[in-house]
Every structure is written in C-alpha cells, then in structure tokens.
VOGU-3710 file (C-alpha; in Angstrom, 3 decimals, decimal comma):
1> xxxxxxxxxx> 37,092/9,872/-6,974  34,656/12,247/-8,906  31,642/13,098/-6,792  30,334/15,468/-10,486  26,976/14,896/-12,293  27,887/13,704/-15,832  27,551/15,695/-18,376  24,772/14,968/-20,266  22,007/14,100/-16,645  23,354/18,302/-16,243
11> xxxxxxxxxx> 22,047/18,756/-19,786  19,179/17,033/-19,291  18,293/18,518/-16,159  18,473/22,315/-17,590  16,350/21,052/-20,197  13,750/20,405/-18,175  14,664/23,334/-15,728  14,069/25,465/-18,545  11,292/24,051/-19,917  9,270/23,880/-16,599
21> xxxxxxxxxx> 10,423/27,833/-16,012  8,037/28,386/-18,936  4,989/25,575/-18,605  4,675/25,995/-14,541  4,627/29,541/-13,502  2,647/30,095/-10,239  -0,525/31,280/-12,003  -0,757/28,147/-13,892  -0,382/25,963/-11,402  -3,207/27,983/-9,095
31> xxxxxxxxxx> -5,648/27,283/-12,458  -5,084/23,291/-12,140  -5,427/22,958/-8,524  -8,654/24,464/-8,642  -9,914/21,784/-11,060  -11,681/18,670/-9,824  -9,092/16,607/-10,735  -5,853/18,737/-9,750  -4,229/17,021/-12,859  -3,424/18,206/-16,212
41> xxxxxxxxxx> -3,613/15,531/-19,200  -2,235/19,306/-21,259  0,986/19,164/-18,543  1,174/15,439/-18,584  1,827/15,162/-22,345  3,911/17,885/-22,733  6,332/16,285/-19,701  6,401/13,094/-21,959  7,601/15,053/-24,901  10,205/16,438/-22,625
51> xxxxxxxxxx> 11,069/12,339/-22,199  10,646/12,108/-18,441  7,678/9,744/-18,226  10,541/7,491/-20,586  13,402/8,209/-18,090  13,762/4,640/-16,078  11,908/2,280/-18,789  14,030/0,327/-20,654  15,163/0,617/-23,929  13,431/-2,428/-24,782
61> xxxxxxxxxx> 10,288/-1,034/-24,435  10,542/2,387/-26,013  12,639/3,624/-22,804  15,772/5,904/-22,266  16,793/3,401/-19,075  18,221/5,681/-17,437  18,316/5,451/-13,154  18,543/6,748/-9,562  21,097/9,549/-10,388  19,286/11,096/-13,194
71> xxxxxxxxxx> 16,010/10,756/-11,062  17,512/12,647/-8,246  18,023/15,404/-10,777  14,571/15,728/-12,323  12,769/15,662/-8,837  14,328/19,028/-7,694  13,496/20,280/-10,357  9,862/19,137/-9,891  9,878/19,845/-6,374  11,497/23,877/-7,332
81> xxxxxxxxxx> 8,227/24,186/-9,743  5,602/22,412/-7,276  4,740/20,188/-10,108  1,196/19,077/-8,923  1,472/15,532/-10,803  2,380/12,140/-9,257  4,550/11,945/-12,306  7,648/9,936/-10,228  5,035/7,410/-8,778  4,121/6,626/-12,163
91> xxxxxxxxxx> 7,683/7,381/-14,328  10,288/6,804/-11,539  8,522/3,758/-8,969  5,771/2,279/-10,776  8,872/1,809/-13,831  11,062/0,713/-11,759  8,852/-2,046/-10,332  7,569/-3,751/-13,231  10,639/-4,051/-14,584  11,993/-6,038/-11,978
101> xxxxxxxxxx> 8,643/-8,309/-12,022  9,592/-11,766/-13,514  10,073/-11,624/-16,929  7,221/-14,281/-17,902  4,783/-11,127/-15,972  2,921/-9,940/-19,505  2,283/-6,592/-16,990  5,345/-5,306/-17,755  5,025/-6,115/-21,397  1,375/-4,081/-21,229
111> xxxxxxxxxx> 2,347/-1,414/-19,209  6,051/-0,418/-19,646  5,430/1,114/-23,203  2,554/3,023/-22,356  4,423/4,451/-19,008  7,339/5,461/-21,569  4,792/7,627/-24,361  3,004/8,946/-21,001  -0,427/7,142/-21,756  -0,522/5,749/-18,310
121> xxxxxxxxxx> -1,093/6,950/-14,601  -0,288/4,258/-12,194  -0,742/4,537/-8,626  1,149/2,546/-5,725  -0,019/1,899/-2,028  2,369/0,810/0,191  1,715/0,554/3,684  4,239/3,354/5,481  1,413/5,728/3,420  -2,155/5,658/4,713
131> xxxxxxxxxx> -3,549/6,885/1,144  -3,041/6,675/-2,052  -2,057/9,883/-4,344  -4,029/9,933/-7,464  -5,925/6,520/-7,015  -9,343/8,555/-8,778  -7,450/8,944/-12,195  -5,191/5,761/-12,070  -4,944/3,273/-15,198  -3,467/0,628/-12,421
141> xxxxxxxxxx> -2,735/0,521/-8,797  0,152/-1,863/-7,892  -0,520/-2,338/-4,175  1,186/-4,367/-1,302  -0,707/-7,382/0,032  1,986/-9,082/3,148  4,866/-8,579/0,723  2,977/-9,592/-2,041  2,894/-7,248/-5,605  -0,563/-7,036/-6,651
151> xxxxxxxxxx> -2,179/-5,118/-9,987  -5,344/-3,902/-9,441  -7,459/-1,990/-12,476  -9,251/1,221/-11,505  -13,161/-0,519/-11,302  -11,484/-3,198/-8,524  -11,166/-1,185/-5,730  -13,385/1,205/-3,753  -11,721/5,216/-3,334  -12,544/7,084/-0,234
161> xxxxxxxxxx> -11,600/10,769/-0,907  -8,886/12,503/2,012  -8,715/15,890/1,662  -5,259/17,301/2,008  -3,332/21,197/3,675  -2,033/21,420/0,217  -4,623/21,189/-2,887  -2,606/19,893/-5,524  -2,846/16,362/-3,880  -5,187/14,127/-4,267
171> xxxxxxxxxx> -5,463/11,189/-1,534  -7,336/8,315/-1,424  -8,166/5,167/0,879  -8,211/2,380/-1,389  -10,462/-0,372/-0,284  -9,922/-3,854/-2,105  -10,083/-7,524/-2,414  -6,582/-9,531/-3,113  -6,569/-12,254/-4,971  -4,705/-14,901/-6,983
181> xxxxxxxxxx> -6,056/-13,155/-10,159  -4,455/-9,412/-9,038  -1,241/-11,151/-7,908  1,595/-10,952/-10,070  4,613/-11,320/-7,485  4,823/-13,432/-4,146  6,305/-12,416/-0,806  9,095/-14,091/-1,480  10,145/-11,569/-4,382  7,658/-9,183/-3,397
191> xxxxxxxxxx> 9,324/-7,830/-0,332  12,805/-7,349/-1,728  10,448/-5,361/-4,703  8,832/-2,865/-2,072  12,308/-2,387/0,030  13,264/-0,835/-3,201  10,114/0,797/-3,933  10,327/2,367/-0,308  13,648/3,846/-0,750  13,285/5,259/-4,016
201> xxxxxxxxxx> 9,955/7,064/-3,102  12,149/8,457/0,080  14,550/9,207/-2,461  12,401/11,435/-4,789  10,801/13,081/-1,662  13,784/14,227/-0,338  15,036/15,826/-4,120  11,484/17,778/-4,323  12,160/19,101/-0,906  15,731/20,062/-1,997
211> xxxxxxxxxx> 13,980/22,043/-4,735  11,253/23,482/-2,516  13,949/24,493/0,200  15,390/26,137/-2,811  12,757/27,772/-4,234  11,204/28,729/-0,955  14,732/30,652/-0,629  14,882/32,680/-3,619  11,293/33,496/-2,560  12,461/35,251/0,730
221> xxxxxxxxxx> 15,405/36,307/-0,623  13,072/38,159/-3,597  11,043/39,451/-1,302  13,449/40,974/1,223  14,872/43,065/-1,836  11,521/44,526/-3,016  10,141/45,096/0,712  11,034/48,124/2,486  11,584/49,693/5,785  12,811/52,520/6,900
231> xxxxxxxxxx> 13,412/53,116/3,888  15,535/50,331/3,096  14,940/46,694/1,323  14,454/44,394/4,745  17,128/42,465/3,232  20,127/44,767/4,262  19,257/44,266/8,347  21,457/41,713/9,441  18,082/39,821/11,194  17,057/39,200/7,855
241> xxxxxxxxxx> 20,249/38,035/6,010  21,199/36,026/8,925  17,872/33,808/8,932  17,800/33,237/5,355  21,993/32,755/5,251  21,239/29,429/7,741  18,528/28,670/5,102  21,298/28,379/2,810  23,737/26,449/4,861  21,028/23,634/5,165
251> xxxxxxxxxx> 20,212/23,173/1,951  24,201/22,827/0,983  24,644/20,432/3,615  21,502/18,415/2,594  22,663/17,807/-1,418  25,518/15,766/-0,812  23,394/13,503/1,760  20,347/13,518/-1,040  23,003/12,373/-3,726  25,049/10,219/-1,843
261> xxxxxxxxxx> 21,693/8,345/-1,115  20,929/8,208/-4,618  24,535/6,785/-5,811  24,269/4,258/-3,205  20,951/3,254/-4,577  21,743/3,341/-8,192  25,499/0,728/-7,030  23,326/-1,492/-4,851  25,287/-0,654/-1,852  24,323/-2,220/1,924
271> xxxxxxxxxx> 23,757/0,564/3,560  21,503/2,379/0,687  18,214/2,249/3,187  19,791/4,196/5,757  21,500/6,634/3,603  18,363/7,245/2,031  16,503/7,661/5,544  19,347/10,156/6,579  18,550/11,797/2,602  14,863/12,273/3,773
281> xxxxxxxxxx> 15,305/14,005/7,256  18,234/16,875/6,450  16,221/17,728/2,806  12,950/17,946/4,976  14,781/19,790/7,921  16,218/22,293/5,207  12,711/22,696/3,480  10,996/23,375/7,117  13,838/25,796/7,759  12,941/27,618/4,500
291> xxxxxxxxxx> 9,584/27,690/4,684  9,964/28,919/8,721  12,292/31,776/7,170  10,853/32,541/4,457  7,574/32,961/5,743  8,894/35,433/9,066  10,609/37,425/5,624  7,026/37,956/3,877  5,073/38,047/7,100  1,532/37,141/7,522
301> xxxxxxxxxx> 0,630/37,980/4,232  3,018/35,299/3,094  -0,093/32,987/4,317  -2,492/34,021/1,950  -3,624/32,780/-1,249  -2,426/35,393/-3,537  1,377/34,739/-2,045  3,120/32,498/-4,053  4,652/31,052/-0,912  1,844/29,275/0,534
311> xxxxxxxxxx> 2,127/27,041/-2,502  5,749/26,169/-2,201  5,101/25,955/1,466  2,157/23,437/1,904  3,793/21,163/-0,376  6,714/21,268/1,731  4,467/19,889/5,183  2,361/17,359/3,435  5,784/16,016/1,891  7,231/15,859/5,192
321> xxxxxxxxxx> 5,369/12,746/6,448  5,216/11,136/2,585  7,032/7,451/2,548  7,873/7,771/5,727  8,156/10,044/8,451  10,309/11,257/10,248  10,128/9,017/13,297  10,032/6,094/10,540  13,448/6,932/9,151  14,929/8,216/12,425
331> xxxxxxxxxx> 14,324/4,468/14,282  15,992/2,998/10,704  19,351/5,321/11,210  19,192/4,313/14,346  19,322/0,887/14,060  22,179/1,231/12,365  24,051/3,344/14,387  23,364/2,148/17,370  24,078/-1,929/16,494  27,105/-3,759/18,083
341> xxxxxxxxxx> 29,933/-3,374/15,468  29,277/-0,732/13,793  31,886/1,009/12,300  31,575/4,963/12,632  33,883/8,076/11,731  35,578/9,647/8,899  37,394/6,600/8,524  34,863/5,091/7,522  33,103/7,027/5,362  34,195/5,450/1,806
351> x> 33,574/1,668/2,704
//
C-alpha cells in the first residue's frame, strides 16, 4: 500500500510554497490587516494565476478538478504563510458544494467559472460557526436553513460586524430572510451537502494548523539560535531543545491523522467524519503546543506587535474553535468509539 503524495500534488504544492515565500512575507501581511477590509483583491488575483481558486472546479467549467488530497496540501501551506484570505471557503467548500447541487441548479452554471478565474468571493454559514468570515465583501453567501442550501446575494442579508483576537479575520452575524426564491437545495439533499461541507472545512482547518504548528516551530527554533545567554544561543540548554523537540513530535504524529482524514474523504469511506474530527483535535493540539513553546522561547516580547509570532499565533486560537470545536469533535469520536460493536485495535486499522 503506498501512503506517498503523487508526484505532481508535491509539485504543485512547492509551487505554491515557493511562490507564497515571496508574495506573503510578514511585513506584507501586517500592511493588509491594517486595511478596512483585511483582504487583498492584489493577493487574490495573483493566487488565481497560481491556479488555486481553479483547484476543485471541474474541468467543465474552466476547472483543474482536482480534490481532498491536493486540498490538504495547499492549506498548510496557507496556514505556514497566515494567508489572511478565506480563499478555501470560496475555492475548496463553496466549489465543492455547487457542484454537487442538482445539475438543472443554473447556480453552479453562474458561479463555478467565475470561482475558477478568481472573480468571486463566496461566503458559507453553517450553524457549528456563530459568524460568518468575510460576509462584508462576499459576491454570494450559501447558508444553511434546517438542512436546506440557500443562495443569498450580498444586498439580502443584514452584517453585524464581530471583532476578532486575530485581525486578519473578518466575522460577521448574518441576519436574513429564507425563502423559496434563495433556495436552491431541500433538506432532503441539503443535509447530506453540509455533512460534507462540515468535514471538509474541519479538514482545511486542521492542514492550516499543521502549517502554523510548523511555522510557529521554525520560529522558536530561529529564535533560540540568534538569542543568547550566557553567552550561548538559548538553543544549546537542554530546557530549550527539549520543549521545542515535543513540538516536533506532535506535529509528526498529527500529519498522518490530517492525511488519513483527507484520503478517507476524497474514497468516500464510513468513517471519514470521525477521522476528520480526530484530524482537527491532534493538528490543533500540535499548533497550541507550538505556539505555548514557542512563545516561552521568545519570551514576553514574543507578544508584541513587532514579533512575527503573535501573527502565527493568534491565528492559531481563533482557528481552534473554527467548524467545530473541540468539544464538538471530541463527543463525534466518541460516539464512535464508545458504540456497541465497535471494532478497535491495530487489527483494525485498514478496514
């Protein structure tokens, strides 16, 4: 069995790594979250051009159609560069739900091409999130209604601004009106719709706190070789290398959970929802480790605005409780583990 990346999603992935080590550097991103809107339309383009906005619409509409696995990919890699853009709600979950609408929906026909050039911002409320990220600049807002899949245009609904501990998001309460007019799915295929949308959102959240474990590492790490005491980097006490080694150690054991989640996902396997739920809580353990570690390594200062740290950091806690948290996916694990007749142990592991 080969548990490897193919080929070309590790291509594409560096490609974007290396494209991102250029476009976001810290001082960058400080300049756009002090803007009103904490977006960049400059940012935005230039991520379609990279072909990420085109990543999960299909071909038939001027996609790539590519899935979960390449997704997981991409979102460390916007989770390692704090990428302050809802770019997966739009690219990754908004794509991914309209083309599973039915295919007489003339949404997906409208919307699909425009979410592939990177002309659209689409926002989705689902209940398990109290607010809505980026509902003020939104084209559309697909929003749940009992189960039901509604599309809502920007002048429907009434935006009640949350602030947020890290500045690059932008929450809103979304007040509306459903209707007949602003459905476009029922409950009855609605609620299989948002299961999926659920899942995948946990999904991505747990591969940007991969990255900002990550990054949040090689932060400490960076830090502990330039800072001195005694007149030695603080790096070379064992204190020091110990706290970040466990750092490590979490974030190693967290990948294989993240991707196992996201190959389940991409076969349609049973169990995807509580693979994905055990995904969420060992990536966000491993980034509050790192930012806990990390943060003892730089000291107070580490705090401050001028640190990149406190960047990587607040992301980190507001991402924590995002799609669920973690009491949300600890009840669905254990559910599962704790029914009659289920099946536990390494023997069971593959089926």
């Amino acid at each position: 069995m080969d548990f490897t990346f193919e080929e070309q999603q590790v291509a594409f992935r560096d490609a974007v790594r290396k494209f991102l080590m250029v476009e976001a550097a810290p001082e960058m991103l400080r300049e756009i979250w002090e803007t009103e809107s904490g977006r960049s339309k400059d940012l935005r383009a230039k991520l379609a051009d990279q072909g990420i906005t085109a990543l999960s619409v299909p071909e038939e509409f001027g996609g790539i159609g590519l899935g979960d696995l390449d997704w997981v990919l991409i979102n460390q890699e916007l989770g390692y560069y704090a990428i302050p853009d809802s770019l997966s709600d739009t690219a990754y979950l908004a794509a991914w739900l309209l083309t599973r609408l039915p295919s007489d929906v003339a949404l997906k026909k409208a919307w699909l091409p425009r979410i592939a050039n990177g002309t659209a911002r689409i926002a989705i409320g689902h209940p398990v999130n109290p607010f809505v990220s980026d509902a003020q600049l939104a084209d559309l807002l697909l929003l749940w209604h009992d189960d039901e899949v509604h599309a809502v245009q920007r002048d429907q609904v009434k935006l009640s601004f949350n602030p947020s501990i890290e500045m690059s998001r932008r929450l809103y309460q979304v007040k509306w009106t459903p209707s007949d007019a602003t459905r476009v799915a029922p409950a009855r295929i609605g609620r299989e719709l948002w299961e999926g949308v659920l899942n995948r959102a946990a999904l991505a959240v747990s591969a940007q706190q991969l990255g900002l474990a990550q990054r949040m590492l090689d932060l400490g790490i960076d830090h502990s070789a330039q800072r001195k005491q005694f007149g030695k980097p603080i790096g070379s006490f064992q204190a020091v290398k110990h706290q970040l080694a466990d750092v490590a150690v979490k974030i190693e054991f967290a990948k294989p959970v993240v991707f196992r989640a996201a190959h389940c996902l991409a076969n349609n396997r049973p169990r995807a929802a509580v693979h994905v739920s055990h995904a969420k809580l060992a990536a966000c353990e491993a980034a509050w480790a790192s930012a806990r570690r990390s943060m003892q390594v730089h000291g107070a200062m580490g705090y401050t605005w001028e640190a990149d740290l406190q960047m990587f950091m607040k992301r980190a806690w507001a991402l924590d409780a995002a799609w669920g948290d973690r009491a949300f996916h600890k009840t669905r694990v254990a559910q599962f583990i704790f029914a009659e007749g289920t099946a536990l142990g390494p023997g069971e592991t593959f089926n």
